[in-house]
C-alpha positions as CSV (number, residue, x, y, z in Angstrom):
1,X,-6.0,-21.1,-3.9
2,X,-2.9,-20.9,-5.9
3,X,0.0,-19.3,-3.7
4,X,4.0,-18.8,-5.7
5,X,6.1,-19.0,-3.4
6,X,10.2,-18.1,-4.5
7,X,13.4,-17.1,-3.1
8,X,15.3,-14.3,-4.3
9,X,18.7,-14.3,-5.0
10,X,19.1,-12.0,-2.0
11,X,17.6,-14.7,0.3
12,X,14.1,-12.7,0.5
13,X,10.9,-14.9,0.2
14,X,8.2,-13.9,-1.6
15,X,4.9,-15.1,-1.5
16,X,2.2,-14.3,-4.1
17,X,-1.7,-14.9,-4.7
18,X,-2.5,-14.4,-8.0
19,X,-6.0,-12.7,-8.7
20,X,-7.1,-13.0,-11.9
21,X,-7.6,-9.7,-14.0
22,X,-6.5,-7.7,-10.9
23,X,-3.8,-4.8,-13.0
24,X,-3.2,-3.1,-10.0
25,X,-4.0,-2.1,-5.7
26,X,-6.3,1.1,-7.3
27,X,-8.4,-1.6,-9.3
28,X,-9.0,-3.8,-6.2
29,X,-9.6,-0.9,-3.7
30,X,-12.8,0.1,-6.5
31,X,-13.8,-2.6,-6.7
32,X,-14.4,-3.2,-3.5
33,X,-15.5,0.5,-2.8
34,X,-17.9,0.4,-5.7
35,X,-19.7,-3.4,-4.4
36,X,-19.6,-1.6,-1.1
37,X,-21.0,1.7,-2.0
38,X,-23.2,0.4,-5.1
39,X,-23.0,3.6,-6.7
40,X,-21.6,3.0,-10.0
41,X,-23.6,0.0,-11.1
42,X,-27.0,2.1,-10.2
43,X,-26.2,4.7,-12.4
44,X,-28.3,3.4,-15.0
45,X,-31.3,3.2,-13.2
46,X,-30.3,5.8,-10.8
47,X,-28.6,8.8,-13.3
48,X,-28.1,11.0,-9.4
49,X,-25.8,8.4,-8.1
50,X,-22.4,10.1,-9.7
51,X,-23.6,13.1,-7.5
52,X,-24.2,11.4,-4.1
53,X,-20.6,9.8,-4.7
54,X,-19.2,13.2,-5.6
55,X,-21.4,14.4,-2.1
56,X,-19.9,11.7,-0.5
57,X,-16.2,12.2,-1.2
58,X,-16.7,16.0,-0.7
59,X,-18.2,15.1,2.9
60,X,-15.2,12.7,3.6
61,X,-12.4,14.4,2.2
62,X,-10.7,15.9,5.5
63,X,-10.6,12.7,7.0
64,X,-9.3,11.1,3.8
65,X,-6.4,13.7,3.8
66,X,-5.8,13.1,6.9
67,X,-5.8,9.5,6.7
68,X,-3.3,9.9,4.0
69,X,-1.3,11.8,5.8
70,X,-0.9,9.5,8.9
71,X,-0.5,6.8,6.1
72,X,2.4,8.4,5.1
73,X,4.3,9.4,8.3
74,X,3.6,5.8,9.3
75,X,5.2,4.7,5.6
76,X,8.2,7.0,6.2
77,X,8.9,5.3,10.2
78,X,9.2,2.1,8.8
79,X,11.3,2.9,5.9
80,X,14.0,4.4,8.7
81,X,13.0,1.4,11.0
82,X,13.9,-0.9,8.0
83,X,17.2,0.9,6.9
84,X,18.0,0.8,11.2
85,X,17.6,-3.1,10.8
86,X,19.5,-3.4,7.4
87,X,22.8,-1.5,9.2
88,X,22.3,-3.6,12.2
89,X,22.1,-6.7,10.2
90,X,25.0,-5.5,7.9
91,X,27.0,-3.9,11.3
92,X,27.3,-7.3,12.7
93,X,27.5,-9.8,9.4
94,X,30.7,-7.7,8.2
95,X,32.0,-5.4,11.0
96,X,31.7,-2.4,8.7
97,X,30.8,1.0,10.5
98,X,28.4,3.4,8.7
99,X,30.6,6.0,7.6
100,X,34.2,5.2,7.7
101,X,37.0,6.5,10.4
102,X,38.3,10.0,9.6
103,X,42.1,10.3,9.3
């Protein structure tokens, strides 16, 4: 397995695995859900399969919202818990308050 590895000018490491003809998160996640699911590669032998997916995502889609949902609010605490860190870490490498004293 091929893994980059580089440093940012900001001092951030990055490390990457390369997959090849992966363009993007939405291809890998159907991929996987269509080798899991089989649904799409039966549909030439199977012509009902587009309608037990579209069953299937019908029966599933409260719990999907909801998942995207907790997704979310989960996404948004670590954005402020990673802007907390950033002031903390800036707050004690330069002294520099948030908002500066009033006059």
């Amino acid at each position: 397995m091929e893994v980059r590895r580089q440093r940012l000018d900001n001092g951030l490491r990055v490390a990457v695995v390369p997959i090849a003809g992966l363009q993007s998160a939405a291809v890998l996640l159907a991929t996987v859900a269509n080798n899991f699911l089989l649904l799409r590669f039966i549909t030439p032998v199977f012509p009902q399969a587009e309608v037990i997916e579209a069953s299937l995502i019908s029966a599933f889609n409260f719990h999907r919202n909801t998942l995207v949902f907790l997704g979310a609010m989960a996404f948004g605490a670590t954005n402020v818990l990673y802007f907390y860190a950033l002031f903390k870490e800036r707050h004690a490498r330069t002294g520099d308050k948030f908002l500066p004293a009033s006059a």
